[in-house]
N, C-alpha and C positions, 0 to 999 in steps of 0.2 A: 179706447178713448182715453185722453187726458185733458185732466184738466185742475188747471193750479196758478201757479204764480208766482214767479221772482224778482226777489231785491236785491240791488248791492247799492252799497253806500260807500263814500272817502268822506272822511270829514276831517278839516282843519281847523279845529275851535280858538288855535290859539298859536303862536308862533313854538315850535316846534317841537308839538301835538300831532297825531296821525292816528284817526279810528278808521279801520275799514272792519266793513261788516258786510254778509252777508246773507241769504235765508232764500229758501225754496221750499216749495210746498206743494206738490201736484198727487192728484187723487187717481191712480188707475186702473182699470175696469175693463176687462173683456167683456166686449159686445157680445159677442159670440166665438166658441172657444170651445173645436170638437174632436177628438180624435182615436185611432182605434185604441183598442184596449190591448197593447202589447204581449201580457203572459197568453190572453185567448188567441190572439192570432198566431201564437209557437203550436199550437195545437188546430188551425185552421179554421177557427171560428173569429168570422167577422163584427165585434161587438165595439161600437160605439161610446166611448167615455162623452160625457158634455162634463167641460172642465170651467168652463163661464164664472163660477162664483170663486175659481181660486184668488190667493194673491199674485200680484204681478209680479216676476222673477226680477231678481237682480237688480231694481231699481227702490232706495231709499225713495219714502214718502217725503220724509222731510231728512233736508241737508242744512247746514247754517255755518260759519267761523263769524270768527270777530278777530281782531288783530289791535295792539296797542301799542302804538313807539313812541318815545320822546328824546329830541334829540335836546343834548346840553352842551351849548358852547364853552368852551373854555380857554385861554387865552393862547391859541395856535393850534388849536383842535377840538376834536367833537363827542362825544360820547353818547350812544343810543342806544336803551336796553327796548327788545321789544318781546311782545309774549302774545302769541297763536292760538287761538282755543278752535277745535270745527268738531260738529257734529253730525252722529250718520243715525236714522231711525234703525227700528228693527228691517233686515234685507232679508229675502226667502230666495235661496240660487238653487231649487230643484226643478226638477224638468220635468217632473212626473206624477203622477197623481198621488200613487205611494209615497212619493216626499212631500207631498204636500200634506199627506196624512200625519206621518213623522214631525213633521213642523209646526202643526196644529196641536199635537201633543207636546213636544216639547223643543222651542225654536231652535237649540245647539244641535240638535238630529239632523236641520236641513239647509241652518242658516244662520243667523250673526243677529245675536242681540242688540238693539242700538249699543252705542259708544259717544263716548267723548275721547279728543287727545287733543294735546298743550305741547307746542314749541317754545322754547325761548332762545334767545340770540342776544350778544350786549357785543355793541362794534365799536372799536374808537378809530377814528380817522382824523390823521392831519388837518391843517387850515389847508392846505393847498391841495389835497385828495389827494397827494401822490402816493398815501401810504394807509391802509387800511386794515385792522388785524382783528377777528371778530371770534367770539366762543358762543358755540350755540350746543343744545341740545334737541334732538329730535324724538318725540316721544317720552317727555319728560317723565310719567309718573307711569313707565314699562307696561302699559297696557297691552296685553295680547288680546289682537284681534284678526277676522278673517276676511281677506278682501279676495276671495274666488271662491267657490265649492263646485264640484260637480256632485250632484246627487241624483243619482239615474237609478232608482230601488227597483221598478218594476220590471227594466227586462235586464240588468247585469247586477243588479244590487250592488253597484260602487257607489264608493262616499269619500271623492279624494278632497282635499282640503288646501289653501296657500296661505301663510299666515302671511300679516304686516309686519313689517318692521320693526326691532324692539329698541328702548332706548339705543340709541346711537349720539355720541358728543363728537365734538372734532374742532379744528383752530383752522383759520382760513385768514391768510397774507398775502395783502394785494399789494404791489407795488408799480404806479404808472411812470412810466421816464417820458 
């Protein structure tokens, strides 16, 4: 079952001002949540796990950004710096009751502590847009963090891991004819 709630928002407070925001929030819960018990069934015994009270895999509880641009005219062109914040709560990615153990002990065992990361980007463009030449950063303040795991402890005891991306800058020139 879920159950929660999402916002996004754009707002223009002001000639050229630009907030988007947004925020998620849902609560999830196994109803009911049963399954064998792996290591006993390598040995032929049929035992039942009731996994019901875990947390739900793979899905942050709460997610959010906000974004802030402002564009500045200036006499044949434009300049917009903008700056990205989004956040992810604590995410649990095991599959297994054993990692769910591990992760109850200590979250980096089975899963990704919440986070925050920050983009920024400042573009200048022509009056006529034919020309647009922009520097951004992705991941500004080199946060490592984990956007996959597989944590299958009880019947291979793997723990493969994918990290995100780490700062990354770059320069982007647009030229329309």
């Amino acid at each position: 079952k879920v159950v929660g709630a999402e916002l996004e928002l754009q707002w223009l407070p002001i000639d050229g001002l630009m907030i988007n925001a947004s925020m998620s929030n849902n609560q999830y819960t196994f109803l009911e949540f049963s399954e064998l018990d792996l290591n006993q069934a390598v040995f032929g015994n049929e035992v039942v796990v009731d996994r019901t009270d875990e947390t739900f895999p793979v899905s942050p509880e709460t997610t959010a950004s906000l974004g802030v641009q402002y564009e500045y005219q200036g006499d044949g062109w434009s300049l917009t710096p903008r700056l990205d914040l989004s956040y992810k709560s604590d995410i649990f990615y095991g599959f297994d009751p054993a990692s769910y153990r591990f992760y109850e002990e200590d979250i980096d065992s089975a899963g990704q502590p919440a986070y925050w990361l920050a983009d920024a980007r400042l573009s200048w463009r022509s009056h006529d847009q034919s020309l647009t030449v922009a520097g951004w950063v992705k991941n500004l303040t080199d946060k490592r963090y984990l956007i996959g795991v597989a944590s299958v402890a009880d019947s291979s005891a793997t723990f493969t891991q994918a990290w995100g991306e780490p700062r990354m800058w770059g320069v982007d020139i647009y030229r329309s004819f």
